[in-house]
N, CA, C and O atoms as a printed pandas DataFrame, in Angstrom:
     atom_number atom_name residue_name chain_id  residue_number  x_coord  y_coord  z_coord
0              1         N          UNK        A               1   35.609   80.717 -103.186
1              2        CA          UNK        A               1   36.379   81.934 -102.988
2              3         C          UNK        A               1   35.931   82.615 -101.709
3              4         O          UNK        A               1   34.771   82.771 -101.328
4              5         N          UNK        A               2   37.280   83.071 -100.993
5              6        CA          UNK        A               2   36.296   83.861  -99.364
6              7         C          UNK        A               2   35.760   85.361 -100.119
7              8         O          UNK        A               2   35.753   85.714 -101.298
8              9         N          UNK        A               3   35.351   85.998  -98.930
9             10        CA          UNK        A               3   35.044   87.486  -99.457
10            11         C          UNK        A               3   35.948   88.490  -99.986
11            12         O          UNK        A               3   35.626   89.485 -100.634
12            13         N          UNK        A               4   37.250   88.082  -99.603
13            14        CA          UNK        A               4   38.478   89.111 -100.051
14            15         C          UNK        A               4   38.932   88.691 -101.288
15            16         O          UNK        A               4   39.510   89.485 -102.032
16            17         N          UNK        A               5   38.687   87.213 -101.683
17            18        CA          UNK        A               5   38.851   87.153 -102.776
18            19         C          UNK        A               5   38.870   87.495 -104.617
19            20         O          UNK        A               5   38.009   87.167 -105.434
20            21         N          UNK        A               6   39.884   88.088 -104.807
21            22        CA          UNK        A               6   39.284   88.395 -106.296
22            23         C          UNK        A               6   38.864   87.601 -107.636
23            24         O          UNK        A               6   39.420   86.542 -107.926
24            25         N          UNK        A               7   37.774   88.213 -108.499
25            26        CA          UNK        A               7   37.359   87.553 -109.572
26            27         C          UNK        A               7   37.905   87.189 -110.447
27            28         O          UNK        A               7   38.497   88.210 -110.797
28            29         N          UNK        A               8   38.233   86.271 -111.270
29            30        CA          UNK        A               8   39.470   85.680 -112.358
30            31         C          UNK        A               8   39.275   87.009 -113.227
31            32         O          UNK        A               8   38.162   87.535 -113.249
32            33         N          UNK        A               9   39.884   87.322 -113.636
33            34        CA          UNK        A               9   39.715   88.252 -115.085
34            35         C          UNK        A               9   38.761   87.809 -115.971
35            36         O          UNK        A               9   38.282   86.680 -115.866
36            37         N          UNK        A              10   38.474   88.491 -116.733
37            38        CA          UNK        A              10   36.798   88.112 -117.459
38            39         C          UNK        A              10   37.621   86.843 -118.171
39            40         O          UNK        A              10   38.847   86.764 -118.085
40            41         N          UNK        A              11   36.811   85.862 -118.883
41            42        CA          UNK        A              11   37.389   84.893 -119.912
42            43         C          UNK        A              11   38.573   83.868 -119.946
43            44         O          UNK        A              11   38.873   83.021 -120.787
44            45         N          UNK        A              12   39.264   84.294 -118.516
45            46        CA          UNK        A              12   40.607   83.676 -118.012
46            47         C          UNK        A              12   40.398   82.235 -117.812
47            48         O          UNK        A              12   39.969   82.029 -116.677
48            49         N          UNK        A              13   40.505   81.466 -118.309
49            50        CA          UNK        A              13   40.338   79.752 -118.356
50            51         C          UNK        A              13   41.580   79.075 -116.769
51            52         O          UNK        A              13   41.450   78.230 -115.883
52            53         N          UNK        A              14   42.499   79.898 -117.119
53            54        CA          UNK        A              14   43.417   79.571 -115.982
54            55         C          UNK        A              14   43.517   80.215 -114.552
55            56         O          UNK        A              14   43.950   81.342 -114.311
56            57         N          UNK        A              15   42.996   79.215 -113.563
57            58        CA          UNK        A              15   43.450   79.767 -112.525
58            59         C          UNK        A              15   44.919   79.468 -111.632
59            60         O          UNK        A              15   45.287   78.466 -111.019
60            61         N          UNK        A              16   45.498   80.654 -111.828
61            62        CA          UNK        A              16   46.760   80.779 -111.397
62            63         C          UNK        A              16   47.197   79.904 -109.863
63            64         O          UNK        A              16   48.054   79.047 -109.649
64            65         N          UNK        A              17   46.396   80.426 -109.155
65            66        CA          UNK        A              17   46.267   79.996 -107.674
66            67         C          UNK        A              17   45.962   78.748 -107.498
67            68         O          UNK        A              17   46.191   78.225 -106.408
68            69         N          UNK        A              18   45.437   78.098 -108.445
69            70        CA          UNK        A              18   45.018   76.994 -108.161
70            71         C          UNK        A              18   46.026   75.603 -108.773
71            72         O          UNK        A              18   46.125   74.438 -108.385
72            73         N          UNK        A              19   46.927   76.660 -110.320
73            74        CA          UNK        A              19   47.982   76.099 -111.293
74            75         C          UNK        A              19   48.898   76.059 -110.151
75            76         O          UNK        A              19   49.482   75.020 -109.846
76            77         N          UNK        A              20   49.024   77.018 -109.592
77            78        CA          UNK        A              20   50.145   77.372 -108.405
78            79         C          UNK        A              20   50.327   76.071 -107.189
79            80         O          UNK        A              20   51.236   75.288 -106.914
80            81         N          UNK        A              21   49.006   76.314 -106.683
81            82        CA          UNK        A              21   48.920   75.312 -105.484
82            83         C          UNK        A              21   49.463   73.761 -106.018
83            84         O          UNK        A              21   50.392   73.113 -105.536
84            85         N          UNK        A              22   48.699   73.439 -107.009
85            86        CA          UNK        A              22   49.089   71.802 -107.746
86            87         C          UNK        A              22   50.580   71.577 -108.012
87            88         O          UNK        A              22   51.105   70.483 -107.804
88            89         N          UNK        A              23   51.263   72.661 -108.486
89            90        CA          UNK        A              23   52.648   72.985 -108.702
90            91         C          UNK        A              23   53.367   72.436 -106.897
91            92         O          UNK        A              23   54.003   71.439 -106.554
92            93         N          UNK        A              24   53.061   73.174 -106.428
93            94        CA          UNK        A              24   53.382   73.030 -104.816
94            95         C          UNK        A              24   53.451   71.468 -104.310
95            96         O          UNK        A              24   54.378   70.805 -103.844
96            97         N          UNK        A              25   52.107   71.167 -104.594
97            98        CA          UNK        A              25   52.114   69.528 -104.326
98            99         C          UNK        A              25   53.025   68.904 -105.190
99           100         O          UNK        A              25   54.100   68.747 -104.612
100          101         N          UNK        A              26   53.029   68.465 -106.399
101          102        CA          UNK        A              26   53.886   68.048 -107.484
102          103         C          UNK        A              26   54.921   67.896 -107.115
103          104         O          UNK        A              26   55.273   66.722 -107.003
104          105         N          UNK        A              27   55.929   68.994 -106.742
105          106        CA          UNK        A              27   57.280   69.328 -106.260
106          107         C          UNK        A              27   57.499   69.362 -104.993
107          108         O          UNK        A              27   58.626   69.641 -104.583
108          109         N          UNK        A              28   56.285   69.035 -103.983
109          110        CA          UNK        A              28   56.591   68.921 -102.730
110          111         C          UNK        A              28   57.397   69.777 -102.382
111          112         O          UNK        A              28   58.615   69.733 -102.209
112          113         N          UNK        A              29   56.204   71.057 -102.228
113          114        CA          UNK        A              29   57.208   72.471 -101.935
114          115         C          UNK        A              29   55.901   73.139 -101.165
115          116         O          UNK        A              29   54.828   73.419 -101.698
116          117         N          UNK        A              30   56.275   73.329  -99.731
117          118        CA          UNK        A              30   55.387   74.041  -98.815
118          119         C          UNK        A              30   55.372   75.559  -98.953
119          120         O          UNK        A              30   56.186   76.293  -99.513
120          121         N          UNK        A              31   54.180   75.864  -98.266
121          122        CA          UNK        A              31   54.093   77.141  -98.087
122          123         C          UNK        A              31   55.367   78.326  -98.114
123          124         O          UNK        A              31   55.910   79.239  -98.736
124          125         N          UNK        A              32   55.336   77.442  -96.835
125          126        CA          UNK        A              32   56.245   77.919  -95.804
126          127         C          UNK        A              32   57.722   78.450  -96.715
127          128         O          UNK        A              32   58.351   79.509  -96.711
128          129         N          UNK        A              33   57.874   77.282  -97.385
129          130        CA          UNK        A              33   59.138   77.429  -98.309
130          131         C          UNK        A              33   59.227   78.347  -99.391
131          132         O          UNK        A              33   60.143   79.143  -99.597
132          133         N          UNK        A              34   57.785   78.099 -100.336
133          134        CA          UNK        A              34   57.662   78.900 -101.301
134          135         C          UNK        A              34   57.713   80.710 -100.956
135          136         O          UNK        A              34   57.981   81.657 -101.696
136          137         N          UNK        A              35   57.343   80.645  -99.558
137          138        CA          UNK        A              35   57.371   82.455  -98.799
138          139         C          UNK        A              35   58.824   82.667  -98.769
139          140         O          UNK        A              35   59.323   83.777  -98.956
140          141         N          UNK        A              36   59.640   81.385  -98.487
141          142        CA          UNK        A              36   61.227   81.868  -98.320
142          143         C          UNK        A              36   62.032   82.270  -99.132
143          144         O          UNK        A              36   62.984   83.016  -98.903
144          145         N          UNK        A              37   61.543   81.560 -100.687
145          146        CA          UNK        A              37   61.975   81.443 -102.006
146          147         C          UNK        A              37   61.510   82.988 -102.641
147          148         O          UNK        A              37   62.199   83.773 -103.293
148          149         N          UNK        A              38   59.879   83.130 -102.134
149          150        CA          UNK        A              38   59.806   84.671 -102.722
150          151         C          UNK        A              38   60.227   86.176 -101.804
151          152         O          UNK        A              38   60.199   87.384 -102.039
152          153         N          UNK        A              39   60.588   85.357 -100.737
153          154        CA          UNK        A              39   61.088   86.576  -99.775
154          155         C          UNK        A              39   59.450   87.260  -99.561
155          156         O          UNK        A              39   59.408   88.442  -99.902
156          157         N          UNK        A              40   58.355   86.791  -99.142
157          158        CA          UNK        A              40   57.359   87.084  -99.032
158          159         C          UNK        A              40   56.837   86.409  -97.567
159          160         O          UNK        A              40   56.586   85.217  -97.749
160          161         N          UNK        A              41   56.546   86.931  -95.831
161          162        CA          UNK        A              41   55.879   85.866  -95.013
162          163         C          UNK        A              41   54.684   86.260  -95.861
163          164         O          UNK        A              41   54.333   87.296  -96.425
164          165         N          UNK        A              42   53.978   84.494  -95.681
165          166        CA          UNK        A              42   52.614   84.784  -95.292
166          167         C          UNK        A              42   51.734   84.607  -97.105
167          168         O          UNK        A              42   50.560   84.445  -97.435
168          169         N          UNK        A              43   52.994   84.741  -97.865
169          170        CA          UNK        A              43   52.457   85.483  -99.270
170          171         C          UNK        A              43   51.489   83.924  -99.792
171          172         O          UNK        A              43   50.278   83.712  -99.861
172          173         N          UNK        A              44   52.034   83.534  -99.924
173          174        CA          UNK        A              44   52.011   81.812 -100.736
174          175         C          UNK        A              44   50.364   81.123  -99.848
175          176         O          UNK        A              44   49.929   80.012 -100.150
176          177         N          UNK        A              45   49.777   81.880  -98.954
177          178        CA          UNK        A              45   48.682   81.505  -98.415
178          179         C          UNK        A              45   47.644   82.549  -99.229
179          180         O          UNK        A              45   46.752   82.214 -100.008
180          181         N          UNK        A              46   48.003   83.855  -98.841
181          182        CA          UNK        A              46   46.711   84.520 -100.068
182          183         C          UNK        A              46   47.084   84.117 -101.759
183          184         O          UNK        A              46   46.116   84.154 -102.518
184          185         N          UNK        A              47   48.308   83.775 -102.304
185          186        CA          UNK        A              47   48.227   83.898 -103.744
186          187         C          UNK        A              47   47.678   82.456 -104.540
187          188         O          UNK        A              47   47.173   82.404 -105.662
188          189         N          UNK        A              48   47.977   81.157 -103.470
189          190        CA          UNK        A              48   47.203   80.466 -104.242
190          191         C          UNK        A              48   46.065   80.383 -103.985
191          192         O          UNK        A              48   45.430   79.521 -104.593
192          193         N          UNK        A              49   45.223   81.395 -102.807
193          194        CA          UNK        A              49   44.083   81.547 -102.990
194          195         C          UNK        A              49   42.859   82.590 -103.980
195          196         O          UNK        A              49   41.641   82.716 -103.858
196          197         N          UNK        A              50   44.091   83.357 -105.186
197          198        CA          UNK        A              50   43.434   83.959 -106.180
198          199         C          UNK        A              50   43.912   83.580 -107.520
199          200         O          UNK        A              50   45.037   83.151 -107.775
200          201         N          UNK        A              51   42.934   83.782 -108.365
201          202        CA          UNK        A              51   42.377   83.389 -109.776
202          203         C          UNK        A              51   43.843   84.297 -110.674
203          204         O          UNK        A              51   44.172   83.918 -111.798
204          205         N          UNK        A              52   44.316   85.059 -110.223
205          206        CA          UNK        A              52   45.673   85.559 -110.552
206          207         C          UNK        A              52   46.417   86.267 -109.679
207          208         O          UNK        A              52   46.185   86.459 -108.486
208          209         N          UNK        A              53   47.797   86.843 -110.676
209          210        CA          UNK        A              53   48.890   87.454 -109.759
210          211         C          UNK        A              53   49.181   88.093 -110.814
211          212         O          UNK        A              53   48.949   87.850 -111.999
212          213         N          UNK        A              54   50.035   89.454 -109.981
213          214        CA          UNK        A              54   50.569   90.114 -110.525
214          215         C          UNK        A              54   52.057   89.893 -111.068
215          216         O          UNK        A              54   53.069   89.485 -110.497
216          217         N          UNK        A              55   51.791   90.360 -112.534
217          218        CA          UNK        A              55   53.173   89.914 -112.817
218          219         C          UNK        A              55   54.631   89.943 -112.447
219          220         O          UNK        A              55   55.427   89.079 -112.813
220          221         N          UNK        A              56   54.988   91.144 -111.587
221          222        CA          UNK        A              56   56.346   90.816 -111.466
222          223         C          UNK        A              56   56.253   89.590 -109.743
223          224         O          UNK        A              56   57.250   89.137 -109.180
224          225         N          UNK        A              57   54.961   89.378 -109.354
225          226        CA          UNK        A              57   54.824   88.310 -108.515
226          227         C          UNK        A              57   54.942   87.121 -108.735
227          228         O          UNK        A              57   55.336   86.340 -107.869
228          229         N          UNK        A              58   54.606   86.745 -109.996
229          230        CA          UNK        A              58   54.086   85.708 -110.980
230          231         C          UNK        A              58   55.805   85.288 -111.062
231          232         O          UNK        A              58   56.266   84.185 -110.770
232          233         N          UNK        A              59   56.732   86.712 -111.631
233          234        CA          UNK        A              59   58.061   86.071 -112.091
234          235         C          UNK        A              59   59.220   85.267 -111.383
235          236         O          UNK        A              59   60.085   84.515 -111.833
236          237         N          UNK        A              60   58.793   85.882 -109.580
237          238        CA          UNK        A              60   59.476   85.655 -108.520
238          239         C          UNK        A              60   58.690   83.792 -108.294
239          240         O          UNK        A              60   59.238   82.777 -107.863
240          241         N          UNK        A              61   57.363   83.989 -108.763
241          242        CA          UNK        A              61   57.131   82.483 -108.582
242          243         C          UNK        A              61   57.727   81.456 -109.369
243          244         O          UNK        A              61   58.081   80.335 -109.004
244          245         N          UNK        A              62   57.800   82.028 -110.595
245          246        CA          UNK        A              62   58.285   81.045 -111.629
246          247         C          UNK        A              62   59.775   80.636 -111.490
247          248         O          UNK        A              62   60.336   79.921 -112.320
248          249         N          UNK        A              63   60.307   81.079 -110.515
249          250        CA          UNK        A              63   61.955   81.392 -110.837
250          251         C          UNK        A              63   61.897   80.461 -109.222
251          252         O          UNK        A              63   62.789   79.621 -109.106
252          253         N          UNK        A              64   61.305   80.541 -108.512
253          254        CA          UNK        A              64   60.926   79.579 -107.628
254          255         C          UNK        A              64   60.663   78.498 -107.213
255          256         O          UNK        A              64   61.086   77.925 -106.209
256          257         N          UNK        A              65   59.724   78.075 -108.213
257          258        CA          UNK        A              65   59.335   76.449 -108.495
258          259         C          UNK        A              65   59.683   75.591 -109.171
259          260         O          UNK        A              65   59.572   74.365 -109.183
260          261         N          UNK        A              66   60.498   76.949 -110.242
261          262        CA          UNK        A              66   61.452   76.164 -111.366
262          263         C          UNK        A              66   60.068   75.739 -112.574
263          264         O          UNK        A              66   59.878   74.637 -113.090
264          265         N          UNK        A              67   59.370   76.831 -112.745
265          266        CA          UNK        A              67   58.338   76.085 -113.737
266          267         C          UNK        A              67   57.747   77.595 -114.498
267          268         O          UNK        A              67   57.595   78.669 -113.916
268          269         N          UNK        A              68   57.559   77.390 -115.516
269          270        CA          UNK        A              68   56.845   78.835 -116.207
270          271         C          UNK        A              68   55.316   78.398 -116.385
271          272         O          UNK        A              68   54.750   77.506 -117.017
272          273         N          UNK        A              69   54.961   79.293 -115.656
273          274        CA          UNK        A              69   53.530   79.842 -115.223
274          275         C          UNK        A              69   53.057   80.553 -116.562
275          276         O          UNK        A              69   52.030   80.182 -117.131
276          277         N          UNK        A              70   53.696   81.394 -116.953
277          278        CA          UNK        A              70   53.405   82.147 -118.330
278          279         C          UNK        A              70   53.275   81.211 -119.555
279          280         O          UNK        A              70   52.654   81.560 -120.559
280          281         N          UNK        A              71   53.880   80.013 -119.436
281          282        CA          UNK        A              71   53.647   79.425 -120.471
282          283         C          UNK        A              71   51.923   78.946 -120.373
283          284         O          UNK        A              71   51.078   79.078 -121.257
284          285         N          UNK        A              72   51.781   78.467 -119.251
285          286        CA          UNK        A              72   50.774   77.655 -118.940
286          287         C          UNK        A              72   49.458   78.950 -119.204
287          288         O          UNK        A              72   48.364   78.618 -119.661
288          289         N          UNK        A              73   49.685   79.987 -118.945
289          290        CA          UNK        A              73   48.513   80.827 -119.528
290          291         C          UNK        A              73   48.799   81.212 -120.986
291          292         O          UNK        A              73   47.893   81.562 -121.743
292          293         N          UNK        A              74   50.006   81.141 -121.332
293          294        CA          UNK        A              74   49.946   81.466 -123.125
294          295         C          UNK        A              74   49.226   80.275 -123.695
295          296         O          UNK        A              74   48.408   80.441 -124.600
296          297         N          UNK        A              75   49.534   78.870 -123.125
297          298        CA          UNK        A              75   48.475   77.912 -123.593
298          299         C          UNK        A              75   47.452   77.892 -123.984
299          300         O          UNK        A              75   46.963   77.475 -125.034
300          301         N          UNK        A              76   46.968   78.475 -122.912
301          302        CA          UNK        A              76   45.769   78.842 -122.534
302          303         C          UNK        A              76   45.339   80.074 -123.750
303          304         O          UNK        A              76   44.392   79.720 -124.453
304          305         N          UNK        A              77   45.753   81.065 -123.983
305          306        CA          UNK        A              77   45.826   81.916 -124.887
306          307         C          UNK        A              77   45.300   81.329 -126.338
307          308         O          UNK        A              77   44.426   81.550 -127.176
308          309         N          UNK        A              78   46.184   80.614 -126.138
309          310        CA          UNK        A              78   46.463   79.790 -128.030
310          311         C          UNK        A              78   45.573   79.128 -128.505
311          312         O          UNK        A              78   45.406   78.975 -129.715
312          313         N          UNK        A              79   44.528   78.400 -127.171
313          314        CA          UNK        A              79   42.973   77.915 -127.772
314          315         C          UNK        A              79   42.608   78.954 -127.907
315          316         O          UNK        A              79   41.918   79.055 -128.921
316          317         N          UNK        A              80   42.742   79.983 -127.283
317          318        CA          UNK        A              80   41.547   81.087 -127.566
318          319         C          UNK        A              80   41.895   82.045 -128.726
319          320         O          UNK        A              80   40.827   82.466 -129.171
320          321         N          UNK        A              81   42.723   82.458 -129.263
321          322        CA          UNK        A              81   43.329   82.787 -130.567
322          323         C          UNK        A              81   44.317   81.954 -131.194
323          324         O          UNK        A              81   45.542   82.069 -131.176
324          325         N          UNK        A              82   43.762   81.304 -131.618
325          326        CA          UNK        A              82   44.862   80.360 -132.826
326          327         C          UNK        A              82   45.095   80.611 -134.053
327          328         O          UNK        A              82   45.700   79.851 -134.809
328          329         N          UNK        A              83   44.640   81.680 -134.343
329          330        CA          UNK        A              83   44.627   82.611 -135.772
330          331         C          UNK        A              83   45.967   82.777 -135.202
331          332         O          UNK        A              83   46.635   81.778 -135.472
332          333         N          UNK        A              84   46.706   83.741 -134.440
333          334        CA          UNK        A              84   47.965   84.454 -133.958
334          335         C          UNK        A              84   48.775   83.297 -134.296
335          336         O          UNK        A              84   49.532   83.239 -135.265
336          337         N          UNK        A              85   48.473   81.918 -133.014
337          338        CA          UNK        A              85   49.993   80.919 -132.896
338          339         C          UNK        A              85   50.027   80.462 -134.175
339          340         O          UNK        A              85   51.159   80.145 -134.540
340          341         N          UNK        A              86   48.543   80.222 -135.551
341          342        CA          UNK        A              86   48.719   79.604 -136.708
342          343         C          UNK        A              86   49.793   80.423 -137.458
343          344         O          UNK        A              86   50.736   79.769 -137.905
344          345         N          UNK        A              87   49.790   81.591 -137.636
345          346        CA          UNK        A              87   50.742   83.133 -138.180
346          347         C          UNK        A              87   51.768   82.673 -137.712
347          348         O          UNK        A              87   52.471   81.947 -138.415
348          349         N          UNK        A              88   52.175   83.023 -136.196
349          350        CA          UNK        A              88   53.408   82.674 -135.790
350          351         C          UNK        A              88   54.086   81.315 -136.578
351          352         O          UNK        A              88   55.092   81.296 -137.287
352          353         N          UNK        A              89   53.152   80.150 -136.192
353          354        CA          UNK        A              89   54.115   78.891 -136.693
354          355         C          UNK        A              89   54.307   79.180 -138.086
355          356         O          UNK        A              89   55.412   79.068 -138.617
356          357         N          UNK        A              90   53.202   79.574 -138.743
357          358        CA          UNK        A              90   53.977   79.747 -140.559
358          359         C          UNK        A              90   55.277   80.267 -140.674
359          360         O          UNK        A              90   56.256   79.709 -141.170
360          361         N          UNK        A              91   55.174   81.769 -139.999
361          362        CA          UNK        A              91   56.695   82.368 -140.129
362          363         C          UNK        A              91   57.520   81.183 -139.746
363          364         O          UNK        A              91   57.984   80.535 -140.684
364          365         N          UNK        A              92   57.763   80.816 -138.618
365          366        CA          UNK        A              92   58.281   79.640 -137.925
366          367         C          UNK        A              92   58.658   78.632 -139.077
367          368         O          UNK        A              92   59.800   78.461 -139.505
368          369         N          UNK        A              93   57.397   77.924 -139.556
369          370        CA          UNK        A              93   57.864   76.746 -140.460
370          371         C          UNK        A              93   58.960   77.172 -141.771
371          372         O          UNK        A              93   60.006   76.651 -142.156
372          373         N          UNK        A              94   58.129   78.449 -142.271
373          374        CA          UNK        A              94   59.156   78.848 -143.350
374          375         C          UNK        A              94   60.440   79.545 -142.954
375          376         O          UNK        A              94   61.232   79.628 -143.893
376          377         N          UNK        A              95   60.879   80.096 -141.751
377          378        CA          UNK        A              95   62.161   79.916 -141.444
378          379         C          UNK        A              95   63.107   78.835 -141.143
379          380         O          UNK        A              95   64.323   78.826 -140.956
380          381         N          UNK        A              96   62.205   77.933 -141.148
381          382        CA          UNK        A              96   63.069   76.544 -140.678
382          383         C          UNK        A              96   63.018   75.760 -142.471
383          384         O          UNK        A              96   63.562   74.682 -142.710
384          385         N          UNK        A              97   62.437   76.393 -143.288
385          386        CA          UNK        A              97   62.226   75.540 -145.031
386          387         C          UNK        A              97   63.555   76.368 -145.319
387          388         O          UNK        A              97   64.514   75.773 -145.811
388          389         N          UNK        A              98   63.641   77.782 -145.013
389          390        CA          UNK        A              98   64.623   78.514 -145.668
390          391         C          UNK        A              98   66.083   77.944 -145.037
391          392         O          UNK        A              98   67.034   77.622 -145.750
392          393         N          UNK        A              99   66.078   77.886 -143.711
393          394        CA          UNK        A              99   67.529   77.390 -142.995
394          395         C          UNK        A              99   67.897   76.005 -143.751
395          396         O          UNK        A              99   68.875   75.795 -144.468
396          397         N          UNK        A             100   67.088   75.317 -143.479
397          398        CA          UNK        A             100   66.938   73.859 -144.201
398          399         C          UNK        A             100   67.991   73.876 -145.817
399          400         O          UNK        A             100   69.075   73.649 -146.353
400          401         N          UNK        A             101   66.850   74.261 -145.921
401          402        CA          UNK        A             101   67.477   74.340 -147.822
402          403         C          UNK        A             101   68.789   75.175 -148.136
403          404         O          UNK        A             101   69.459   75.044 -149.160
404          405         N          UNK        A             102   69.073   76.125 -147.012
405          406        CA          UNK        A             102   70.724   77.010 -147.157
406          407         C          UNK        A             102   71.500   75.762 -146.859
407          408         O          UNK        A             102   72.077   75.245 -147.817
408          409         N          UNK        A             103   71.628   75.074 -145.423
409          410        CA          UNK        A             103   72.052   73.903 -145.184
410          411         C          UNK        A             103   72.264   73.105 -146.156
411          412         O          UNK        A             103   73.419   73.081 -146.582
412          413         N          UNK        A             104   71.426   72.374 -146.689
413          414        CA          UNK        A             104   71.514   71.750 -147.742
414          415         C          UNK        A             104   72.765   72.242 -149.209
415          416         O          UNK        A             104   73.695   71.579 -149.668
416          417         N          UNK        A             105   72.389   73.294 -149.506
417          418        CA          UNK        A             105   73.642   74.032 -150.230
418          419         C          UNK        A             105   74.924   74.071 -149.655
419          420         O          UNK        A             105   75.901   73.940 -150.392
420          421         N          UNK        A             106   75.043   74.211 -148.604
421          422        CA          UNK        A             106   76.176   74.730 -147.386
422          423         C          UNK        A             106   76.901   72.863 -147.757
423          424         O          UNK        A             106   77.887   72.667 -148.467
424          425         N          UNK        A             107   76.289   72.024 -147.230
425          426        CA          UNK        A             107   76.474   70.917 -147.501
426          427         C          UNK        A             107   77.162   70.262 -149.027
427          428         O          UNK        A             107   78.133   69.551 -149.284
428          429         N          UNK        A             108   76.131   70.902 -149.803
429          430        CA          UNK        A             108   76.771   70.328 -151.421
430          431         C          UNK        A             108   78.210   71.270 -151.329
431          432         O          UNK        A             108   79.341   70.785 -151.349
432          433         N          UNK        A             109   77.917   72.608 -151.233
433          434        CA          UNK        A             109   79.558   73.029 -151.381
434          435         C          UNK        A             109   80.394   72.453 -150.514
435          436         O          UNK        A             109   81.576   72.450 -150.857
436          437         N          UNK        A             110   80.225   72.150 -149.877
437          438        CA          UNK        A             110   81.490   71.351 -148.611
438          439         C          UNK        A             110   81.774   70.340 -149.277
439          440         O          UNK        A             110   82.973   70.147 -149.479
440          441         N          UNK        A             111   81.071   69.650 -149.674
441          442        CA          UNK        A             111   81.228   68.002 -150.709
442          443         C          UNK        A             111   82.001   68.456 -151.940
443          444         O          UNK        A             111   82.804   67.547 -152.151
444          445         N          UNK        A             112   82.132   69.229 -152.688
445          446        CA          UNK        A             112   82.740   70.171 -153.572
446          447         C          UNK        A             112   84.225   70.401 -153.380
447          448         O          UNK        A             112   85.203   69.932 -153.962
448          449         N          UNK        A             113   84.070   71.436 -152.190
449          450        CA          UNK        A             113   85.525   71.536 -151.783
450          451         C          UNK        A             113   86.434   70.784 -151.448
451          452         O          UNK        A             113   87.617   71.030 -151.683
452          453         N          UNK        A             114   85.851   69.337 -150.606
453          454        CA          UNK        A             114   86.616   68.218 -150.166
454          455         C          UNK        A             114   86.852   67.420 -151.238
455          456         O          UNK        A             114   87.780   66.632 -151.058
456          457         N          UNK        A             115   86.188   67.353 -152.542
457          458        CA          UNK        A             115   86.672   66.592 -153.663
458          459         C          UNK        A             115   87.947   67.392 -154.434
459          460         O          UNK        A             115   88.946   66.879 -154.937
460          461         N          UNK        A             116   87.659   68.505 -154.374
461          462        CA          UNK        A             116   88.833   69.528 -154.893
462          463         C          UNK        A             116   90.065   69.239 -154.014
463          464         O          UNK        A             116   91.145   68.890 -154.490
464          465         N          UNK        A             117   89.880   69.373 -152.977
465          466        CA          UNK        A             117   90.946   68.906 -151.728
466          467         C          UNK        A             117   91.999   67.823 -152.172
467          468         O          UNK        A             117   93.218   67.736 -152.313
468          469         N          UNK        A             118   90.612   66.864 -152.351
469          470        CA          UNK        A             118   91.680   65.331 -152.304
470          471         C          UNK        A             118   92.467   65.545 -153.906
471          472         O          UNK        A             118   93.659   65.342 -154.134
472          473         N          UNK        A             119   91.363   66.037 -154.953
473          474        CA          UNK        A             119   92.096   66.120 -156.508
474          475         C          UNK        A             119   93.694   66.820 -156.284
475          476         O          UNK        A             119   94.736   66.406 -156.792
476          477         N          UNK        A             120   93.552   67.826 -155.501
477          478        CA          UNK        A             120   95.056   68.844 -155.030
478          479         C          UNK        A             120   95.843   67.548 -154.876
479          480         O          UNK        A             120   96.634   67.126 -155.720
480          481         N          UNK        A             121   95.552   66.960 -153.724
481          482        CA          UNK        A             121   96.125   66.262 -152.919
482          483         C          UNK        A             121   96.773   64.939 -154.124
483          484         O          UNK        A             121   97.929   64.520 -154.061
484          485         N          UNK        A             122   95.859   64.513 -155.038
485          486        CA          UNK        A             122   96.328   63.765 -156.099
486          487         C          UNK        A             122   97.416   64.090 -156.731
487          488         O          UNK        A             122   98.414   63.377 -156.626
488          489         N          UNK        A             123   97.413   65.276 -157.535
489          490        CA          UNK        A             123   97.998   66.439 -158.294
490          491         C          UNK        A             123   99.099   66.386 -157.330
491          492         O          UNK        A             123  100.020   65.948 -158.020
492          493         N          UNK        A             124   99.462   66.531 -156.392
493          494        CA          UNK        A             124  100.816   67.300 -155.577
494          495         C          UNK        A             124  101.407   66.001 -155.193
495          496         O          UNK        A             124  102.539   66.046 -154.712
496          497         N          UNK        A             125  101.020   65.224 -155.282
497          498        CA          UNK        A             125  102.007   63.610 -155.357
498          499         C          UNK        A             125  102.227   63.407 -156.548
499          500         O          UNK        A             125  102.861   62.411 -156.897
């Protein structure tokens, strides 16, 4: 890090600037370009040289490279509290047991009605 550089946030596993820069290579997307994309000269030389960005900077990047940055630190998040994403996915799983099983009903009555259908259809010949 030079001297102007700032310190990652305490505990921050991800460095942005550095997620950033690799992003750049990957997609073969220069500096130069990424400054044009954020309407920033000059910007894309100090930001992948810090440990973060500010968020509405962060959003102009993501919308840029075509890649979410936020995901890649919620990742990051989710080792470090997995109590939360475990909560989340429960709700999650049991909204998808409850959709499931309406479906399933939704289904038998449709099978229902189309037998009634064709019985009409018997009946009226």
């Amino acid at each position: 890090m030079g001297k102007n550089a700032r310190k990652p946030p305490k505990g921050m596993a991800i460095n942005v600037g550095q997620r950033l820069n690799e992003l750049l290579k990957q997609k073969h997307i220069t500096q130069l370009e990424l400054n044009r994309r954020i309407g920033r000269n000059g910007a894309a030389y100090h930001i992948i040289r810090q440990p973060s960005v500010q968020v509405h900077l962060l959003w102009d990047i993501c919308i840029a490279v075509e890649h979410d940055l936020f995901a890649d630190i919620s990742n990051d998040l989710q080792t470090r509290f997995p109590q939360t994403t475990t909560a989340a996915n429960q709700n999650n799983k049991t909204t998808i047991a409850n959709l499931q099983h309406e479906n399933e009903q939704l289904r038998t009555e449709r099978d229902y009605l189309k037998k009634m259908i064709d019985l009409l259809e018997v009946v009226k010949k």
